[in-house]
C-alpha positions as CSV (number, residue, x, y, z in Angstrom):
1,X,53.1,-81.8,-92.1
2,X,53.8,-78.3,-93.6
3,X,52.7,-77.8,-97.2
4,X,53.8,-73.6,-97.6
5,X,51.5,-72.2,-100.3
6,X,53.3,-69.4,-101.0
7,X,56.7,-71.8,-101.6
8,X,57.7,-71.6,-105.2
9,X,56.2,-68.4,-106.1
10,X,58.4,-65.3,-105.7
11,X,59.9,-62.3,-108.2
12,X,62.3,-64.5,-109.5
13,X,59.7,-65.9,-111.5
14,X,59.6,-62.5,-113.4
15,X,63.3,-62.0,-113.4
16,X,64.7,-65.6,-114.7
17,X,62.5,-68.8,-115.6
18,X,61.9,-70.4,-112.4
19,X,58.7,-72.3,-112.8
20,X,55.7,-71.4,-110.7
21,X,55.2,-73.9,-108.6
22,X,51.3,-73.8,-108.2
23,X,49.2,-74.6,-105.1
24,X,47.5,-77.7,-107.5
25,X,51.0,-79.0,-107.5
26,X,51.7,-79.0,-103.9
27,X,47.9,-80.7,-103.6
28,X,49.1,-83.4,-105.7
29,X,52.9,-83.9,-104.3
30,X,50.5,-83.8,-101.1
31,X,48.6,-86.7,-102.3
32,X,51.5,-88.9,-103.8
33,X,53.3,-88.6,-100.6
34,X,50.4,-89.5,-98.3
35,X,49.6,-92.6,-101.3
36,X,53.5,-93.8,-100.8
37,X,53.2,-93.4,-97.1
38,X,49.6,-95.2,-96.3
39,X,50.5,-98.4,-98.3
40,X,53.7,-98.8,-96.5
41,X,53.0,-98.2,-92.9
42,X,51.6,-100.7,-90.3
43,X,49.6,-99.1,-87.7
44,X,47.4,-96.5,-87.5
45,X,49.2,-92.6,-87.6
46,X,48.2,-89.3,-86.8
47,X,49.1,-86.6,-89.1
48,X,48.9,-83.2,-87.9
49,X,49.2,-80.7,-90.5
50,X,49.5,-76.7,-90.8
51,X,46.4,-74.9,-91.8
52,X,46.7,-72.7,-94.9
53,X,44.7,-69.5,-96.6
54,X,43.7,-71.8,-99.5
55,X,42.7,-74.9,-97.5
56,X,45.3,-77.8,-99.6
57,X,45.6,-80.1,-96.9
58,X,41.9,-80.0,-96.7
59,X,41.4,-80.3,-100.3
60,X,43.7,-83.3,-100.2
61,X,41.3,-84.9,-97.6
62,X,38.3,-84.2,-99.7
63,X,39.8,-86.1,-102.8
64,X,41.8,-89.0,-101.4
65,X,40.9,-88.9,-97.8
66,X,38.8,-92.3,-98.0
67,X,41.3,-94.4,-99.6
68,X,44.3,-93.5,-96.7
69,X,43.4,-96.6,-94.4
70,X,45.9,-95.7,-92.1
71,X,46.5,-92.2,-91.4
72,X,43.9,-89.7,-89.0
73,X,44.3,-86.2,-89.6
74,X,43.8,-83.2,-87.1
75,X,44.2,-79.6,-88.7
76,X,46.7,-77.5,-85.7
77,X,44.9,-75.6,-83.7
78,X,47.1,-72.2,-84.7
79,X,45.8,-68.7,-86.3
80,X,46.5,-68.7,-90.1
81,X,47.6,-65.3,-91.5
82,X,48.7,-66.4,-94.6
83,X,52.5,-66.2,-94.5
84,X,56.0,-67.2,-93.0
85,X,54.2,-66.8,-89.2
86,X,52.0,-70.1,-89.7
87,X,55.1,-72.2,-90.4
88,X,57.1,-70.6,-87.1
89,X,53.7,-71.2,-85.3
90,X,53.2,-74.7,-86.7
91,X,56.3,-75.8,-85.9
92,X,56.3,-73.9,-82.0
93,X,53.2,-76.0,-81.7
94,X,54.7,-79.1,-82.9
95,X,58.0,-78.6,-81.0
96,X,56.1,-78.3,-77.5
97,X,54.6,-82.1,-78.1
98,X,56.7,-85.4,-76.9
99,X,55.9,-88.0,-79.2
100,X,55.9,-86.7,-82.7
101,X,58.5,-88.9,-84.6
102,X,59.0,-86.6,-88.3
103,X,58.0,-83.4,-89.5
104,X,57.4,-83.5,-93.3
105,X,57.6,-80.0,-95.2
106,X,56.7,-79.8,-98.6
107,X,58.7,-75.9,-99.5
108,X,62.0,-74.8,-100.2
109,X,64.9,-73.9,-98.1
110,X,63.4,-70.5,-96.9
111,X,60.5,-72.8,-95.8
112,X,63.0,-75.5,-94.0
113,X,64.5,-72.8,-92.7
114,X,62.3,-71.4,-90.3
115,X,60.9,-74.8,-89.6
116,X,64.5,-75.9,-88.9
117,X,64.7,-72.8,-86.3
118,X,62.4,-74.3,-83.9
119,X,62.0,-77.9,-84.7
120,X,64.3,-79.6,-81.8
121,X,65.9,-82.6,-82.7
122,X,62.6,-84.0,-84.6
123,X,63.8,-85.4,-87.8
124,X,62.5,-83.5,-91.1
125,X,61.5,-84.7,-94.7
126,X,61.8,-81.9,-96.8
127,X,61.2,-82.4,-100.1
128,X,61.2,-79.2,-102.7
129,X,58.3,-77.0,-103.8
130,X,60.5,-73.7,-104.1
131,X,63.4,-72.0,-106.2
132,X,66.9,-73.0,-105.5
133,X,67.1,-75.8,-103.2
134,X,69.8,-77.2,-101.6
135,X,68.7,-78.1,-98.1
136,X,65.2,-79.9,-99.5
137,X,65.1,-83.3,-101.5
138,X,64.2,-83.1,-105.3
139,X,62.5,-86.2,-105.0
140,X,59.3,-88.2,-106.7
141,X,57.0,-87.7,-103.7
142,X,55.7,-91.3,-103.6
143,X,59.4,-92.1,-102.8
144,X,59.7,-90.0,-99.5
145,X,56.0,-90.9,-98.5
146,X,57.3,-94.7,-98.6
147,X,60.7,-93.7,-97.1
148,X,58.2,-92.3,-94.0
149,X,56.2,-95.1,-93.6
150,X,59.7,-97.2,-93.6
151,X,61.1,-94.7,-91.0
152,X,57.7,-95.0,-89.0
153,X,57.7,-98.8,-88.7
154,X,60.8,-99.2,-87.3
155,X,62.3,-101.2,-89.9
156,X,65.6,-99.1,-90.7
157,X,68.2,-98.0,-88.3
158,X,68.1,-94.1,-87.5
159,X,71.3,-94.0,-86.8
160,X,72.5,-95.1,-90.4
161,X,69.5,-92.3,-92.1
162,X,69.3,-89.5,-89.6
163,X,72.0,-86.6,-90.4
164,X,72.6,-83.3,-87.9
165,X,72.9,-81.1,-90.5
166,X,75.0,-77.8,-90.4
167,X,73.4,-74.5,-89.5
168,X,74.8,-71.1,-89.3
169,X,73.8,-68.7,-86.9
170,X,73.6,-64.5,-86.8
171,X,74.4,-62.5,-84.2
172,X,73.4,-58.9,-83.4
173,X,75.7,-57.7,-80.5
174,X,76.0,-61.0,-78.8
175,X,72.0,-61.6,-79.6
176,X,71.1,-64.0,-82.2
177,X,68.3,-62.7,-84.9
178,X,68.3,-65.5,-87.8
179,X,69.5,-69.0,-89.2
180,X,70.5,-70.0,-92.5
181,X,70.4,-73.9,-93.7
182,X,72.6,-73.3,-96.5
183,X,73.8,-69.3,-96.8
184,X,74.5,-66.3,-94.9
185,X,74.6,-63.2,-97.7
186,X,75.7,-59.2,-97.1
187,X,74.0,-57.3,-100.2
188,X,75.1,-53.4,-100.9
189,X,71.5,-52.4,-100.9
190,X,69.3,-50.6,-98.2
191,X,66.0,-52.0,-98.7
192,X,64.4,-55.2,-98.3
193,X,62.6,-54.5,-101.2
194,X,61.4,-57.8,-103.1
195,X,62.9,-60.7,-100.6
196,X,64.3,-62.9,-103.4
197,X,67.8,-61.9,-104.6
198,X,69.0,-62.5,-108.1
199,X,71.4,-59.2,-108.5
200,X,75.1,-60.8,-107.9
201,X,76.8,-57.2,-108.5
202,X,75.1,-56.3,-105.0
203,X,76.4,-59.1,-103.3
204,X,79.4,-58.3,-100.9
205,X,79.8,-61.9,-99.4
206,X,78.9,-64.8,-99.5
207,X,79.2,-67.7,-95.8
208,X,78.0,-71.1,-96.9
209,X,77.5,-74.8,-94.5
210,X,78.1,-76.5,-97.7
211,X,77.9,-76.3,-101.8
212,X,76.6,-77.8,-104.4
213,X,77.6,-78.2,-108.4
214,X,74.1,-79.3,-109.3
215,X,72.0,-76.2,-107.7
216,X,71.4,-72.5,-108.7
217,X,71.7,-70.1,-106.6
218,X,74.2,-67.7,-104.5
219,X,75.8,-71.1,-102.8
220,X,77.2,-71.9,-105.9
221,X,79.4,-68.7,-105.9
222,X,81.2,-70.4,-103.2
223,X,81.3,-73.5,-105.1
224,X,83.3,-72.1,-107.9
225,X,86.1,-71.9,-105.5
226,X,86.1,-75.0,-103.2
227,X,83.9,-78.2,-102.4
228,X,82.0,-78.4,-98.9
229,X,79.8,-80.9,-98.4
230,X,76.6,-81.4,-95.9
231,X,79.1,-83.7,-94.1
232,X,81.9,-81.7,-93.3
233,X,83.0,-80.2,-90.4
234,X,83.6,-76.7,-92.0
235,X,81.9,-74.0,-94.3
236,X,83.2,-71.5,-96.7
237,X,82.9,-67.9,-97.7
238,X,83.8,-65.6,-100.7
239,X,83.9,-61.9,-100.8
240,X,83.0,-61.2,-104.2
241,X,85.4,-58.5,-106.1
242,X,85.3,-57.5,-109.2
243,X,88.8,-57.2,-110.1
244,X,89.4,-61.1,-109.3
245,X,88.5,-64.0,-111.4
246,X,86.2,-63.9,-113.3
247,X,83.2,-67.0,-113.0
248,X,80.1,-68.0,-114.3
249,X,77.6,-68.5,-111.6
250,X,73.6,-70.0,-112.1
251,X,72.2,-67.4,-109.9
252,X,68.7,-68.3,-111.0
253,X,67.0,-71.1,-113.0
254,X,68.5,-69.6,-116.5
255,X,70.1,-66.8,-114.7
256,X,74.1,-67.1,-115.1
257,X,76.3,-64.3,-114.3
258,X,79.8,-63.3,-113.7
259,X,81.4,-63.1,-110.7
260,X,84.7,-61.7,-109.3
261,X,85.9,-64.0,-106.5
262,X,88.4,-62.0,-104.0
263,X,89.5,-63.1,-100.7
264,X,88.3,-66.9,-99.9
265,X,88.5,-69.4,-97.1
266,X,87.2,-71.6,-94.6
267,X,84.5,-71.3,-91.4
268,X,85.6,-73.6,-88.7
269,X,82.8,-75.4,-86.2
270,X,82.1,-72.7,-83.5
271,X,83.6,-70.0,-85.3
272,X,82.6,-66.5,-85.4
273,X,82.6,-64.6,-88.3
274,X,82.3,-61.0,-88.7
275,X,79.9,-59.2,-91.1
276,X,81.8,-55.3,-91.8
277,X,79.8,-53.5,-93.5
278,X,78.3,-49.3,-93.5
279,X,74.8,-50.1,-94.5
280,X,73.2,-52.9,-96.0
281,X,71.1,-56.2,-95.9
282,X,71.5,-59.9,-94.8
283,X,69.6,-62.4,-97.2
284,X,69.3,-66.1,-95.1
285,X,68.9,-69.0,-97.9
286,X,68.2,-66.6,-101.0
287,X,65.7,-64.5,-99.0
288,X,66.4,-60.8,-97.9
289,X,65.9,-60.7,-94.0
290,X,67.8,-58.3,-91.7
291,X,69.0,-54.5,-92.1
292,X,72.5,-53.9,-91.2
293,X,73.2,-50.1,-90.2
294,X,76.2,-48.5,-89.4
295,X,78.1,-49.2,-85.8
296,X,76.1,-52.0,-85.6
297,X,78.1,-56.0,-84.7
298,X,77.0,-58.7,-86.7
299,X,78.7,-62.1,-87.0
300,X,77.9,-65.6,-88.2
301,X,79.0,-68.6,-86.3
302,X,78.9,-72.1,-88.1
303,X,77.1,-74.7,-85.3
304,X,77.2,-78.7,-86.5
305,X,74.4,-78.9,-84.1
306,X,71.5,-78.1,-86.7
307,X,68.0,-79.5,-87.4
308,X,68.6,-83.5,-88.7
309,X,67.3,-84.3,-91.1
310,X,66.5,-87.7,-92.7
311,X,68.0,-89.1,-96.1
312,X,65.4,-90.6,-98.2
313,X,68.4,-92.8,-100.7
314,X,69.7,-94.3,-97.0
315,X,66.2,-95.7,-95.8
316,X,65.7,-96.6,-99.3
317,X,68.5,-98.7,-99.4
318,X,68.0,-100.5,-96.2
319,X,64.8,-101.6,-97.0
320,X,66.1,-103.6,-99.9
């Protein structure tokens, strides 16, 4: 189990209305996932979890700890340093082990994201604790917690609930330096600066795995000009231009702005895109990530061969 305290908590709390999503939140999503899960599984579990600054896991244990019959706990024997290195480490850590059967990761898709780097083929139940999410579930957590303990018992196909999700790699000269779950986006800036974006008129292009109508966020410029979803073949991009059509995109929760869509089109499986740009910076799923300099090759190549993940409404409705 991941729980990211810092998930839910960045600038863009300042510059639109996204609520703050609290670390006494994730303690009680925590707990309502763990309730749904222990009165629904069979045998005894172990739950390994990732060890954070502000102890929630912990915390968890010390208020509901008793009353979870059937789940053992072991903290992960990694160095915390309080910020997107635990979750790579966790998940390394995780990775290297045989028998583990789901990872679940309470964040957003920044959070999936890097778990979804090194995570193998071990089938993830993200449900949302950050800004716009796409890739993670919006879900009562008493819901996925019972969808677990179905998926643990053995009582729904994994075929029929397990999904290999899109994923969209980025190259440096043949070398790859990052993954995106759900976006791959060049920004006219030369800082990092803050690592949440929320500026459209910076925003050069846009390479999505798939949109959404219902979300926020820079996805959704894509999906004012075509429909991709998680299980199609292909992706999409947009170069944003300001003398094209004009549209209105929900860049942040109460954020809209307008947005000039230019040239448009479709990323194939396997294909490589290139990223042409002087200077500037790649954002990876809303978060600013990688410089781009001058002279430099970068490209972006869509692979169907990304983390799976597990749909919560399929096991749900096998169980019935």
């Amino acid at each position: 189990m991941v729980v990211n305290p810092v998930a839910g908590k960045d600038i863009r709390r300042l510059v639109a209305h996204g609520s703050v999503f609290g670390n006494r939140e994730k303690i009680n999503y925590t707990i309502r996932i763990l309730l749904g899960f222990d009165q629904i599984t069979t045998g005894p579990i172990k739950l390994i979890y990732m060890p954070d600054p502000y102890e929630l896991v912990e915390t968890v244990i010390d208020e509901v700890g008793k009353s979870l019959k059937n789940i053992e706990f072991e903290k992960a024997p990694i160095p915390v340093f309080g910020d997107e290195a635990d979750t790579i480490h966790f998940t390394q850590f995780i990775a290297k082990k045989p028998k583990f059967a789901a990872l679940v990761v309470l964040g957003g898709d920044g959070t999936n994201r890097l778990v979804a780097r090194y995570s193998r083929k071990i089938p993830l139940f993200s449900i949302s604790a950050g800004t716009n999410n796409v890739f993670a579930d919006n879900i009562e957590p008493t819901i996925l917690g019972m969808a677990l303990g179905y998926f643990m018992n053995g009582w729904v196909e994994e075929k029929q609930v397990l999904e290999q999700k899109k994923i969209l790699r980025i190259f440096q000269n043949n070398t790859e330096k990052g993954v995106a779950l759900v976006d791959v986006v060049l920004l006219d800036k030369k800082e990092i600066g803050a690592r949440a974006v929320w500026d459209s008129s910076l925003v050069k292009l846009v390479v999505v795995t798939q949109t959404d109508s219902m979300k926020t966020g820079l996805s959704t410029i894509v999906d004012r000009v075509i429909k991709i979803s998680s299980q199609d073949s292909y992706g999409g991009y947009v170069f944003p231009d300001r003398s094209g059509r004009m549209v209105g995109v929900p860049i942040a929760p109460g954020l809209v702005q307008k947005i000039g869509v230019g040239e448009w089109g479709y990323l194939q499986e396997n294909q490589s895109f290139p990223i042409n740009h002087t200077d500037g910076i790649i954002a990876l799923d809303g978060e600013r990530e990688l410089p781009v300099r001058t002279g430099e090759n970068w490209t972006v190549l869509l692979d169907r061969n990304g983390p799976v993940k597990a749909s919560i409404k399929q096991i749900m409705e096998q169980v019935r």
